[in-house]
C-alpha positions in Angstrom: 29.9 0.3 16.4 30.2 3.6 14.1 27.4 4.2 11.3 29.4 2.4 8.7 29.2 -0.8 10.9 25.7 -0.7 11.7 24.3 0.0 8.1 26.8 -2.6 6.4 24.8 -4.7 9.4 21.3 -3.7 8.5 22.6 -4.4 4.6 23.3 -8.2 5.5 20.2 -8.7 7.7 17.7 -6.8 5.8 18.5 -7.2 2.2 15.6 -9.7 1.1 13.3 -7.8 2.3 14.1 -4.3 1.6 14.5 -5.9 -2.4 11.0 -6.5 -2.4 10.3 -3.0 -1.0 9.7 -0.9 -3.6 9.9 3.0 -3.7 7.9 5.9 -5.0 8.5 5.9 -9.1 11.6 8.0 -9.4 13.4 7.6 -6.1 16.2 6.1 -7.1 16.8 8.2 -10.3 16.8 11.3 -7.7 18.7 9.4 -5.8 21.8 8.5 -7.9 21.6 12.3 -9.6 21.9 13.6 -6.2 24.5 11.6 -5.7 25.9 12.2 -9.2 25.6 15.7 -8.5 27.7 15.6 -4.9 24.6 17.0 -3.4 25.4 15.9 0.3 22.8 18.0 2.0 20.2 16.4 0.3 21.5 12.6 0.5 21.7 13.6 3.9 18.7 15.1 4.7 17.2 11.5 3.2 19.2 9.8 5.5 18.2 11.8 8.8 14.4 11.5 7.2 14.5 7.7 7.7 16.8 7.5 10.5 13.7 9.6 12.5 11.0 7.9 10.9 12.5 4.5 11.8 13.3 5.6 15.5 9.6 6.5 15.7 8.6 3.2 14.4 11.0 1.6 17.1 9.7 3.3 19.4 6.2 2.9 18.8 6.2 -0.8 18.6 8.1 -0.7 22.3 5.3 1.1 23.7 3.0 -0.9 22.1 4.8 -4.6 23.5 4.5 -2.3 26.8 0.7 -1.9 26.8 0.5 -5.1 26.0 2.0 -6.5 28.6 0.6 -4.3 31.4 -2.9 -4.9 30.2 -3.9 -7.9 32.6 -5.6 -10.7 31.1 -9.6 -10.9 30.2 -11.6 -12.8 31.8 -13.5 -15.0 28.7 -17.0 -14.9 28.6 -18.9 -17.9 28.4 -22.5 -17.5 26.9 -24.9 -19.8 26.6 
């Protein structure tokens, strides 16, 4: 799967919920002048900024299921 495939993907499974997500006030004005403009290096630069912050996300939610799993389970305390 190229990029195309996988963000037309990520369009048709995520597009409720990224609606609802809103952006800072003017992103998508800068957005669509950038655009406007032909300004690749910056629509680019966006799209490498959330590609890493998303990777980190990924990746901190697998460690997270890790530890969690490794951890055994606590003994419960019964107090009278």
């Amino acid at each position: 799967m190229d990029f195309k495939d996988v963000i037309e993907q990520m369009k048709i499974e995520h597009a409720q919920n990224l609606k609802a997500m809103p952006l800072p006030p003017g992103a998508e004005e800068y957005l669509r002048a950038k655009i406007a403009l032909g300004d690749a290096d910056t629509v680019t630069f966006m799209v490498k900024l959330a590609w890493v912050f998303g990777a980190q996300a990924g990746q901190a939610a697998v460690m997270q299921a890790q530890q969690t799993q490794a951890q055994p389970p606590q003994k419960r305390r019964i107090e009278a």
